[in-house]
C-alpha positions in Angstrom: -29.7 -2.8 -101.4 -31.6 -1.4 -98.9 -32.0 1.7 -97.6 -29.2 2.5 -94.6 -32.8 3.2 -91.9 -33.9 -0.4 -92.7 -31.0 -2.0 -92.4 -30.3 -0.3 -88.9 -33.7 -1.5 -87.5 -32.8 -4.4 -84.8 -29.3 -3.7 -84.4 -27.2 -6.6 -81.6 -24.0 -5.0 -80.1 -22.3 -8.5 -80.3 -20.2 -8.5 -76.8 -18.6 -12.2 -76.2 -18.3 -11.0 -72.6 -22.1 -11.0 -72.3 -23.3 -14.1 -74.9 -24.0 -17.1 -73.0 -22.5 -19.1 -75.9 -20.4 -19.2 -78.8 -20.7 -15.3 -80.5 -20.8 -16.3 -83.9 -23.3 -19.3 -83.1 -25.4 -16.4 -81.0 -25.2 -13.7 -84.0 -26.0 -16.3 -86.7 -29.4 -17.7 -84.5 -29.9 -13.7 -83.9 -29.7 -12.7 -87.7 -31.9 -16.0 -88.1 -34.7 -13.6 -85.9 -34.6 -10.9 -87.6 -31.5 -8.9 -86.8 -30.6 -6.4 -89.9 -27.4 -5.0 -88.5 -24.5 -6.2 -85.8 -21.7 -4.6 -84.1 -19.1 -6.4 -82.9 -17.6 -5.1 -79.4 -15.1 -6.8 -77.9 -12.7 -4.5 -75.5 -10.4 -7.0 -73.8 -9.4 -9.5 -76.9 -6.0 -8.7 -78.7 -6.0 -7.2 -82.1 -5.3 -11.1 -83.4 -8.1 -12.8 -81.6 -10.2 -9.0 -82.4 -9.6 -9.8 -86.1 -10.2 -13.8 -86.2 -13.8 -13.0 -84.3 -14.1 -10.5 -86.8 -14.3 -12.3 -89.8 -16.6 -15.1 -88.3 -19.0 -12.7 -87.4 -18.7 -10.7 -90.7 -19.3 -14.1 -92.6 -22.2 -14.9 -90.3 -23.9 -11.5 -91.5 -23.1 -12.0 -95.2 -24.7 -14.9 -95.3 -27.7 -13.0 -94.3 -27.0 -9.9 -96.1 -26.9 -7.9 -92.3 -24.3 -5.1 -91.4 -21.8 -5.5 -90.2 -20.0 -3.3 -88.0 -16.8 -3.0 -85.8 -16.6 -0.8 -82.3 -14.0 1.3 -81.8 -11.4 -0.3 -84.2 -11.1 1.4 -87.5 -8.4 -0.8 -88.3 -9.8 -3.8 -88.0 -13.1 -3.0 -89.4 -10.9 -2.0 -92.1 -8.9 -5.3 -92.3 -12.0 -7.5 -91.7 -13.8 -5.8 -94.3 -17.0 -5.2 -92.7 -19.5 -3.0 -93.7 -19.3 -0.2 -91.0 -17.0 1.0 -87.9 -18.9 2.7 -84.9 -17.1 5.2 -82.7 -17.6 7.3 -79.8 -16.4 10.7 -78.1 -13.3 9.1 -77.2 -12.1 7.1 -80.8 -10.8 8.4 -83.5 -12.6 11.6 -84.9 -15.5 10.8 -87.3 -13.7 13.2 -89.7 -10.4 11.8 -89.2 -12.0 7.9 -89.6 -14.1 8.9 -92.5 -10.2 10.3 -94.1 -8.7 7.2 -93.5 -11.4 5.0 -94.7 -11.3 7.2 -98.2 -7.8 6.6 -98.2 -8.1 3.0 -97.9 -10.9 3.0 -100.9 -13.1 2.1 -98.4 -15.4 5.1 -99.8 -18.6 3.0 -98.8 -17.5 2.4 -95.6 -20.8 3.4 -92.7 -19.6 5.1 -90.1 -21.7 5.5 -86.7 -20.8 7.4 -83.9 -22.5 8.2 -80.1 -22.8 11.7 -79.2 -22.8 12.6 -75.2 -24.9 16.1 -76.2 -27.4 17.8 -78.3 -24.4 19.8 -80.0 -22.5 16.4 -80.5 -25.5 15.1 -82.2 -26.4 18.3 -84.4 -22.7 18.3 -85.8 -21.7 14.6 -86.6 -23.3 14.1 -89.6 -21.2 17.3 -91.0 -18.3 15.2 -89.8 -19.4 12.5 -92.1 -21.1 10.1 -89.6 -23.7 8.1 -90.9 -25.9 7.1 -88.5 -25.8 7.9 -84.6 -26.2 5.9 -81.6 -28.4 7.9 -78.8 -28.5 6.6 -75.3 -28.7 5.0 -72.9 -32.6 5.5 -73.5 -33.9 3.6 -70.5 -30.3 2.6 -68.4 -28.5 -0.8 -69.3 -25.9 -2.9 -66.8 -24.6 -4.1 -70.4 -22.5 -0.8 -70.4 -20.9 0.2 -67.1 -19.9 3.2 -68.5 -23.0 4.2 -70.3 -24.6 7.2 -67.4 -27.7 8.0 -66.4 -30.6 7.2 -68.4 -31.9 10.2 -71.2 -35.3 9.0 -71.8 -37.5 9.3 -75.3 -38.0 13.0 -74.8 -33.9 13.4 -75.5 -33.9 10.3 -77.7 -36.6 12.4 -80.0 -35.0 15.5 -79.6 -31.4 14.4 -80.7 -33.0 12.7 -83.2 -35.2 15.9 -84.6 -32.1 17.9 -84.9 -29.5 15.2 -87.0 -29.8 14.2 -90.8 -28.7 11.1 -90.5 -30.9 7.8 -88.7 -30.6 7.7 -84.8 -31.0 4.5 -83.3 -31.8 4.0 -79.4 -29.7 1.9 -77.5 -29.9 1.0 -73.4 -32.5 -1.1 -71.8 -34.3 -1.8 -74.5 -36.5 -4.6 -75.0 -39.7 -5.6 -77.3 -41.8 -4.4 -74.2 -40.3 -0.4 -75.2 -38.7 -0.7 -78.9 -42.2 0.4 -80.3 -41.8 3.6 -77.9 -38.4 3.5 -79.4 -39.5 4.3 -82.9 -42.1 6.3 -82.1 -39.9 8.9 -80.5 -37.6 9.3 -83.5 -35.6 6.1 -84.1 -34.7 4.4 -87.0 -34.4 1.4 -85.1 -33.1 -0.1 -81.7 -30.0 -1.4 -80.9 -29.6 -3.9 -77.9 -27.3 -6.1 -75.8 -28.8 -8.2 -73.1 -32.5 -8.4 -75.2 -30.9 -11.3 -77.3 -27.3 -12.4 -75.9 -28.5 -13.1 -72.2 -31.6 -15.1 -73.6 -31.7 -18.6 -74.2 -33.2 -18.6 -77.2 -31.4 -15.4 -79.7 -33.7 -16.2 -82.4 -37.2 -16.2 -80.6 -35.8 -12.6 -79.2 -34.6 -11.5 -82.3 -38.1 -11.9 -83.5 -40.0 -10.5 -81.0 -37.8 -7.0 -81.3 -38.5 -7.2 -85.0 -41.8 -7.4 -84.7 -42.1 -4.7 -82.2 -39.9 -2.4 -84.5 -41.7 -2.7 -87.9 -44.9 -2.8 -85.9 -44.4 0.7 -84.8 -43.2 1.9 -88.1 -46.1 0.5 -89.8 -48.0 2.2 -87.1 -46.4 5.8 -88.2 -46.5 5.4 -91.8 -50.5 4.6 -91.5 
């Protein structure tokens, strides 16, 4: 399998309040692009239509052998049997998560997480976080909630002082994600770059591109 970095490189935060179509038509033309990793966030669905949407989506990214990952929702990550649950300040504690998921012999189960502060950021990995979420690098309107921008100089600072990958997430597009990189990341996570195009797989691409680019770039 590969390594946890790699499969984190072009990461979609699969929101069906921003795809202009179907989700699971979007994420499968997105994974066609190049996406290695998707989150499914979904805040206003009940848990029944949560867990149907789920298990499309999860199918969709076995068939490419992506990550999958559920927002917020250890449970239904759980249920679903995705590959991963992402949480932030306000979910359940990445401790408390990581418990639960070892109870439910879910011992493999990724868990990400999006600290608000250097000290957040230093101490989640001890919790048993996997990989972080750093952001927003450059300001989104995909999250309303996301504050003021942090810019690569925090981006690579939070990401000097973890263990674990950091990917960058907020404004992100193939125009920055080399930047991205460059500063620290593992790889980029994005929103509007693919589910407010018309074409997901074109975009998919071009972030791909931009990504290994830029790690080929370092490594040489």
């Amino acid at each position: 399998m590969p390594s946890l970095p790699s499969r984190l490189a072009v990461y979609l935060v699969a929101d069906p309040e921003q795809a202009r179509a179907d989700l699971p038509l979007v994420v499968h033309r997105a994974l066609e692009g190049g996406c290695t990793a998707v989150q499914l966030r979904a805040k206003h669905l009940s848990d029944r239509a949560l867990f149907a949407l789920a298990v499309r989506v999860r199918e969709a990214c076995a068939a490419h052998k992506a990550l999958f990952v559920v927002n917020d929702r250890l449970d239904i990550a759980l249920a679903s049997n995705a590959g991963g649950v992402h949480l932030g300040v306000d979910d359940l504690p990445v401790a408390e998560a990581w418990r639960v998921a070892q109870q439910a012999g879910r011992s493999d189960l990724i868990i990400g997480y999006s600290p608000e502060t250097d000290e957040q950021a230093v101490t989640a990995a001890g919790a048993g976080a996997d990989y972080l979420g750093v952001g927003p690098v450059f300001g989104t309107a995909s999250k309303p909630d996301a504050g003021d921008a942090i810019g690569l100089s925090t981006l690579s600072r939070r990401a000097a002082a973890t263990t674990v990958p950091v990917i960058g997430i907020g404004g992100i597009e193939p125009e920055n994600a080399g930047a991205v990189i460059e500063a620290g990341a593992a790889g980029v996570a994005v929103v509007g770059a693919i589910l407010r195009t018309n074409d997901p797989a074109a975009a998919a691409q071009a972030l791909s591109y931009a990504v290994m680019g830029a790690h080929r770039g370092l490594q040489g």
